[in-house]
C-alpha positions in Angstrom: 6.0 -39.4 -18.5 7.8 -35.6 -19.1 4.3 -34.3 -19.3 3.2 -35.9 -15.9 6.6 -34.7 -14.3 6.0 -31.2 -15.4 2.0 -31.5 -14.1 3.5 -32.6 -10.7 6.4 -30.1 -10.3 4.3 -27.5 -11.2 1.6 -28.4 -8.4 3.9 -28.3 -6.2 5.3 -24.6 -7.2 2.2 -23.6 -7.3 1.0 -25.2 -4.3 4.4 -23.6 -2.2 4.1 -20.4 -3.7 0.2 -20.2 -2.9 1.2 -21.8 1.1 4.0 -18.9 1.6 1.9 -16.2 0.4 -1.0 -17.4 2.8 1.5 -17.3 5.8 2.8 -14.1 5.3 -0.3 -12.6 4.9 -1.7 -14.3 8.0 0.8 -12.5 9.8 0.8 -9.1 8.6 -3.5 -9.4 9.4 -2.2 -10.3 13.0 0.0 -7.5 13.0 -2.4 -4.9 12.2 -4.8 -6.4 14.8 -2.6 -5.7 17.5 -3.8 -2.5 17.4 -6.7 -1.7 19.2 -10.3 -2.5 18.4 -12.3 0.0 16.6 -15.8 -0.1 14.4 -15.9 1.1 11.1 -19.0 -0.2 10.0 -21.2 2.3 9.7 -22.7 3.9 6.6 -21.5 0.9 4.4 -23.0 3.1 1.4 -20.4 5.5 1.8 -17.5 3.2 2.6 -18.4 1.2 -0.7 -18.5 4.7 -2.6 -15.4 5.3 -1.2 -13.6 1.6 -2.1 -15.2 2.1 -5.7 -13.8 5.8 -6.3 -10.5 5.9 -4.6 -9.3 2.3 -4.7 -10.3 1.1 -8.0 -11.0 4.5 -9.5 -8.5 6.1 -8.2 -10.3 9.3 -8.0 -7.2 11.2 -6.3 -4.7 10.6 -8.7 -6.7 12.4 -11.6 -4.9 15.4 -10.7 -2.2 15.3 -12.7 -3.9 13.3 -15.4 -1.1 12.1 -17.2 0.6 10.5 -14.1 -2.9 8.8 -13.1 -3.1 7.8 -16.9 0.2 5.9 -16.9 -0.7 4.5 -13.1 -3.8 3.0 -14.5 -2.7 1.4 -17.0 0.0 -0.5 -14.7 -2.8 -1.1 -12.4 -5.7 -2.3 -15.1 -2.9 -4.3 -16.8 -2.5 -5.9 -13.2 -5.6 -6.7 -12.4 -6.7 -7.9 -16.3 -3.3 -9.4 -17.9 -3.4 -11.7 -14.6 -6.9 -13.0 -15.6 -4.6 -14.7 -17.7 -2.5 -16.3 -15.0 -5.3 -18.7 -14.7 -5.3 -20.6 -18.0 -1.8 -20.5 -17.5 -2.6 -22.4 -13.9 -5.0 -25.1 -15.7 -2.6 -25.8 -18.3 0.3 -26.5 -15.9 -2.0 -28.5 -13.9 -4.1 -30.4 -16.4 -0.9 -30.5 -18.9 -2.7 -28.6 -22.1 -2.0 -26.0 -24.0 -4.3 -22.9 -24.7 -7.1 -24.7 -22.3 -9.8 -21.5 -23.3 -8.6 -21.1 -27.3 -11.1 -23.8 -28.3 -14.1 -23.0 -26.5 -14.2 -19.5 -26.5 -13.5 -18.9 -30.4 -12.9 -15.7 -31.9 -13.4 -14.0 -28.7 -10.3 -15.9 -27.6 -8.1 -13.7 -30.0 -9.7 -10.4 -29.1 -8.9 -11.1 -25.2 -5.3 -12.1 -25.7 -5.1 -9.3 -28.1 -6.6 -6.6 -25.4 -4.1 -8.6 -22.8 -1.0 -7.8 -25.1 -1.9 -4.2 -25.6 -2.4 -3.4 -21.7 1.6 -5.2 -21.7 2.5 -3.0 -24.0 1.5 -0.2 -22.2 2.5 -1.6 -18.7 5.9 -1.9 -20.4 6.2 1.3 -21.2 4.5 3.2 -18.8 7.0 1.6 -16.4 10.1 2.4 -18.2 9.0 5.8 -17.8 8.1 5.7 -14.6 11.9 4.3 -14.0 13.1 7.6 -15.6 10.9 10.1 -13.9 12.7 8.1 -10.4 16.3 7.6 -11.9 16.7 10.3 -14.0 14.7 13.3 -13.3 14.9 13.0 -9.7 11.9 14.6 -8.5 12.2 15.6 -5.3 10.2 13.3 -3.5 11.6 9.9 -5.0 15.4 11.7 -4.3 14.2 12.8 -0.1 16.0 10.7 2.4 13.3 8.6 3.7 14.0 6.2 0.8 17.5 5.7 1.4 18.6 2.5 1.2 16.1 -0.2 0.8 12.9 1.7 -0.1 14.2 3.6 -3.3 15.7 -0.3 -4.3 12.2 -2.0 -4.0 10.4 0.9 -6.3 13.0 0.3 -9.0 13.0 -3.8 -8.4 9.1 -3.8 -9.2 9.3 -1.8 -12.2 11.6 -3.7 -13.7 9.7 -7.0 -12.5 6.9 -5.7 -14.2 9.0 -4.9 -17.8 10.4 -8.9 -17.0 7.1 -10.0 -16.9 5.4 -8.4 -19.8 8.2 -8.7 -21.8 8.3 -13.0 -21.1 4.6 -12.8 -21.8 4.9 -11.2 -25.2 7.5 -13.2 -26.1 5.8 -16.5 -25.6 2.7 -15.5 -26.8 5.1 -14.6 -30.4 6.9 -18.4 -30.0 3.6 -19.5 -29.9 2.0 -18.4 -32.8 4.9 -18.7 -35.1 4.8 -22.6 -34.0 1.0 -22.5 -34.9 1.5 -21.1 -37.8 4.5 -23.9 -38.7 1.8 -26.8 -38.2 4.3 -27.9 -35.2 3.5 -30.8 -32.8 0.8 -29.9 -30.5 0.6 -25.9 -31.7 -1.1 -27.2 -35.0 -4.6 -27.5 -32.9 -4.1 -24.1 -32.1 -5.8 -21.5 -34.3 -5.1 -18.7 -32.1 -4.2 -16.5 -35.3 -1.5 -13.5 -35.0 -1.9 -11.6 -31.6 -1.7 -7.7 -31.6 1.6 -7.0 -30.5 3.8 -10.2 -30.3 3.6 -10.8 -33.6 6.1 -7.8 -34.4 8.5 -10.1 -32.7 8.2 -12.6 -35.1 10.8 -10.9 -37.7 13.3 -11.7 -34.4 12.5 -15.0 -34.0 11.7 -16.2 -37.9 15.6 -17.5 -37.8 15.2 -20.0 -35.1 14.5 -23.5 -35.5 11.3 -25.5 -34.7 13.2 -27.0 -31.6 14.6 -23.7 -30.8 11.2 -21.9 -30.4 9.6 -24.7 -28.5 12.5 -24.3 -25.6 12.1 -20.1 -26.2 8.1 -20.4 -26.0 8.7 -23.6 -22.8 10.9 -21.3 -21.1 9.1 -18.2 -21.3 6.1 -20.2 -20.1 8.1 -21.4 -16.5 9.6 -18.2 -16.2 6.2 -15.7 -16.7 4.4 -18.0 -13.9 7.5 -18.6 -11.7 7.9 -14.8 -11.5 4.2 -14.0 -11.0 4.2 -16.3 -8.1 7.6 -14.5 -6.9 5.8 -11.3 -7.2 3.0 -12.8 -5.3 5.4 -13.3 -2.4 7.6 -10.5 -2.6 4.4 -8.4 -1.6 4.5 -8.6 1.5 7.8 -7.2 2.4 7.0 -4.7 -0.3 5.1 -1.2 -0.1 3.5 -2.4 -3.3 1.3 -4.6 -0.7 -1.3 -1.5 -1.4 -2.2 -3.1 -4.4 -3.8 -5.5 -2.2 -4.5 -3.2 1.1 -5.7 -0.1 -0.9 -9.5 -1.7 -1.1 -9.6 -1.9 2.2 -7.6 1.0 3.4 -10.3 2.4 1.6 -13.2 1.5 2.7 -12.5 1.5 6.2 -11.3 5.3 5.5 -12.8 7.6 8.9 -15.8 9.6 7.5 -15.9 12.4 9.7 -14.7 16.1 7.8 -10.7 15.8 7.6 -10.2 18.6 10.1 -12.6 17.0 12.8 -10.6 15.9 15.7 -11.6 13.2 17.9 -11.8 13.9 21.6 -10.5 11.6 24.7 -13.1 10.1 26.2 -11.0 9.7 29.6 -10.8 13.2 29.6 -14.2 14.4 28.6 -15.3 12.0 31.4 -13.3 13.5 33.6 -14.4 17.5 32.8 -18.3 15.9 32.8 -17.9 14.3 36.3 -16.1 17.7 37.7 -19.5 19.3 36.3 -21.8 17.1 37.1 -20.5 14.6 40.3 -23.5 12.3 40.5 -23.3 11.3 36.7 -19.3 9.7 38.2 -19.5 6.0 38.3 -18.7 4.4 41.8 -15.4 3.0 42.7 -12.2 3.2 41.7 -11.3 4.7 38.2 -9.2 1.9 35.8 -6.2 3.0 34.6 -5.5 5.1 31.8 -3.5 6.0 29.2 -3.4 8.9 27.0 -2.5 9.2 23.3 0.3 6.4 21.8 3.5 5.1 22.7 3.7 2.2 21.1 1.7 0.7 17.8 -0.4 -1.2 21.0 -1.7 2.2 21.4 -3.1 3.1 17.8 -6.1 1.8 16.6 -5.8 -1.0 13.8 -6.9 1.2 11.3 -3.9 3.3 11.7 -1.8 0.3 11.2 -3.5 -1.0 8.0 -2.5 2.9 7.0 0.6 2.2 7.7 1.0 -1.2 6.0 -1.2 0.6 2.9 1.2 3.3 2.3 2.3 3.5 -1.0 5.4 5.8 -0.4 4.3 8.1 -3.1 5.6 11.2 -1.3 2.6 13.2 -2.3 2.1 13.8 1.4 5.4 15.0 2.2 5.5 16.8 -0.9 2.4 18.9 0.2 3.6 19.4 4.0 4.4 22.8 4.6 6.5 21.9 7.6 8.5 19.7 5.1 8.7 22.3 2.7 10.3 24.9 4.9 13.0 22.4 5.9 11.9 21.7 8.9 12.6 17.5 10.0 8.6 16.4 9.8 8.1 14.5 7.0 4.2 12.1 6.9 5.3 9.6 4.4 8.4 8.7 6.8 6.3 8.6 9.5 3.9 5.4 7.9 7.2 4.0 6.9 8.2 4.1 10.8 5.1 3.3 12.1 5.1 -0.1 10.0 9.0 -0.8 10.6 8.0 -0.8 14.4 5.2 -3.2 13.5 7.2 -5.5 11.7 9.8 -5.5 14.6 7.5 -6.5 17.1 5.8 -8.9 14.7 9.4 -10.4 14.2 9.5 -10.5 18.5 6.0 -12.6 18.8 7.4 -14.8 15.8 10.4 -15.5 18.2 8.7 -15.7 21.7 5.2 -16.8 21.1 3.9 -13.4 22.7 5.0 -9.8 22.8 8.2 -9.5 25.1 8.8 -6.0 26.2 12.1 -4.8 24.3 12.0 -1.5 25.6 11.6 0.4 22.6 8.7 2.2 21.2 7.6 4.5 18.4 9.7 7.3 19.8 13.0 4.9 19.1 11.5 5.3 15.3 10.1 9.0 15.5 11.5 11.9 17.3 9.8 15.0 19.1 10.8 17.5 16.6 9.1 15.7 14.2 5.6 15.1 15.7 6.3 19.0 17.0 6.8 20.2 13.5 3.0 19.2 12.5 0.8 22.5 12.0 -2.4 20.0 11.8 -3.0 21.5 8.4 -4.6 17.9 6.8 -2.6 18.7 3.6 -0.9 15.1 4.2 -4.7 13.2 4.5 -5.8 15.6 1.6 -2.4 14.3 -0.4 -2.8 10.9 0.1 -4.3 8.6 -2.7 -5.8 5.6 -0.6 -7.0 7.8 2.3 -4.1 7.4 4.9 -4.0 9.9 7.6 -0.3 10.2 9.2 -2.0 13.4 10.9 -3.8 11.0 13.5 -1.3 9.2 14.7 1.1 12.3 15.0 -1.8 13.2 17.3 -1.5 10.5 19.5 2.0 10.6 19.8 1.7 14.3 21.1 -0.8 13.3 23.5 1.5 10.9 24.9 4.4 13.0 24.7 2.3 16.0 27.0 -0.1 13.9 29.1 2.3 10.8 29.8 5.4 12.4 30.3 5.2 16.1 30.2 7.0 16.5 27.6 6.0 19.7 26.1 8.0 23.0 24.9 7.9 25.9 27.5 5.7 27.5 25.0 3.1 24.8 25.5 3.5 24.9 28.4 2.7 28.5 28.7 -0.3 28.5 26.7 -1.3 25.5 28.4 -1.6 27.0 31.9 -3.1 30.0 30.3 -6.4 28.0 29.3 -6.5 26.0 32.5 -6.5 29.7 34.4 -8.1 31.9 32.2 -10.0 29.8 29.9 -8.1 31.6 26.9 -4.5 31.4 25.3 -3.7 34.6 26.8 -2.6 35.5 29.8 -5.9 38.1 30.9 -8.3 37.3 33.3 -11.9 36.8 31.9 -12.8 39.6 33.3 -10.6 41.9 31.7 -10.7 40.4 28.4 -13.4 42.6 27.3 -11.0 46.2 28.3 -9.9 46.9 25.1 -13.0 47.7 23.4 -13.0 51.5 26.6 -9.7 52.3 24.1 
């Protein structure tokens, strides 16, 4: 009767924590899809290149080796130690213990043993990646965009992570010291010693039989129960790139970095002055230049946004940044996708988007989009191919085209190439003069 209590309880965790993670993902999919529609399906050669090299190779990180080397190993340990989550799953549903020990053998041992040494070194490469935030303070984990809650959710994973692989060693040493005592159901295991939790046993050889069975029970509820609280804390987390990176990725533009992307509405607009017959008849629709609001970026802009690890290696490489000045990229994702959530949090309430009179601008101020020299160091920066450069783009095109809202240097240089086809203030016909001196 216990047994079947714990199989139906454990169902219905798993069943809730599956059900809420579906939900919030559903939403943030809508969010990102209220940008608009754009098509980035071409050359699916390149884009899988692309997925394979930055997203699960990581390609970018490489270049400080032993940072990328740590990273990986948090991210392969991940990905592999969680294969493990699903024996775990079985068990708690079908009430046995060790489902895979029996049918797969000796190769059993050699996966748990390969599982326990990537937590071992998930373990410790995240302790030291909580001293390299905590206690060196480099400058970009110490910059003011993470004040407050984004500095606290770095530090809560890590140390979810430590939890984690720490419950998982432990149970895996309970385990094998209650195999190894011929008790109850553990005697039909013949796991034999695992790699690294069995220099835990000296800490646990003290405890009773009973003792160990709540230890290795406990340890059991808690390692699932906070995998599935991980699973759920995601998505309010910018860890969510472990799941968006693939297809941040692979939807990544493949045009050269510095290409930029012309307006159609105005190179219409030039073509039809040129060439009047190629104008189509009637009225023109309305249009709107550059991006106000997250309606105006394309969805691929706000998957960057929701895909942005908050690494600082954008801001870090800004030279606008570095010189002081207010622009910093990696705030400006982290703004981009606060304004997201905000008016994914006004659809939740009304059913559909009701103007609140604020837009990106509430989040992101002139000086900063101003500050931008359009150098790409940012996209160049950025591990999973985010490109804060494009939307501070749009934003200036907004800020000139839709409201005129330009510095009188702009403005100058502006009416210099709508006159005289040049920056500077000479006719065409005397730019030529200096070459008589």
């Amino acid at each position: 009767m216990m047994h079947l209590t714990q199989e139906i309880l454990f169902i219905f965790v798993t069943s809730a924590a599956v059900w809420l993670f579906t939900r919030n993902i559903r939403k943030i999919r809508r969010n990102i899809l209220l940008g608009k529609d754009e098509d980035f399906h071409d050359h699916p050669g390149k884009r899988w290149k692309n997925l394979l090299l930055l997203a699960l190779g990581q390609k970018k990180m490489f270049r400080n080796p032993l940072v990328a080397l740590l990273h990986l190993v948090i991210y392969a340990g991940f990905i592999i130690i969680n294969i493990e989550v699903l024996e775990i799953i079985l068990d708690g549903v079908l009430g046995t213990h060790r489902l895979f020990s029996d049918p797969l053998g000796g190769i059993y041992k050699l996966l748990i043993d390969g599982f326990e040494i990537l937590a071992f070194g998930v373990l410790s490469a995240c302790l030291i990646f909580l001293c390299r935030r905590n206690i060196l303070h480099l400058k970009r984990f110490i910059s003011h965009d993470l004040d407050g809650w984004p500095r606290s959710d770095a530090n809560y994973i890590l140390l979810t992570e430590i939890i984690l692989m720490g419950l998982f060693l432990t149970m895996n040493a309970a385990d094998t010291l209650l195999q190894a005592r011929g008790y109850g159901h553990y005697s039909q295991s013949h796991t034999g010693l695992f790699a690294i939790s069995s220099w835990l046993h000296p800490l646990l050889n003290n405890l009773g039989n009973r003792e160990l069975l709540v230890l290795e029970k406990t340890c059991w509820w808690l390692h699932i129960m906070g995998i599935f609280a991980f699973l759920n804390y995601l998505p309010y987390s910018k860890h969510l790139h472990i799941l968006l990176a693939f297809p941040n990725a692979y939807y990544a533009r493949l045009a050269p970095e510095g290409k930029l992307r012309n307006m159609v509405a105005v190179q219409n607009e030039v073509l039809y002055a040129m060439h009047p017959e190629t104008a189509p008849a009637g009225p023109p629709g309305p249009v709107k230049f550059g991006a106000k609001d997250i309606f105006d970026l394309s969805w691929r802009n706000l998957l960057d946004a929701y895909s942005c690890t908050e690494c600082g290696r954008c801001s870090a490489a800004c030279p606008a940044n570095i010189t002081g000045k207010l622009l910093s990229p990696r705030k400006i994702m982290m703004s981009v996708r606060d304004r997201t959530e905000e008016v994914g949090r006004n659809i939740d309430k009304n059913g559909s988007f009701q103007d609140d009179g604020r837009n990106l601008l509430n989040y992101i101020s002139t000086e900063e989009l101003r500050a931008c020299t359009s150098c790409n160091a940012c996209v160049e920066e950025c591990p999973v191919s985010i490109s804060p450069l494009e939307i501070i783009f749009e934003m200036r095109r907004a800020l000139v085209m839709e409201d005129s809202n330009a510095p009188q240097e702009w403005n100058a240089l502006f009416g210099n190439v709508e006159n005289n086809f040049a920056p500077w203030k000479f006719s065409p016909e005397d730019r030529d003069h200096w070459v008589q001196d």
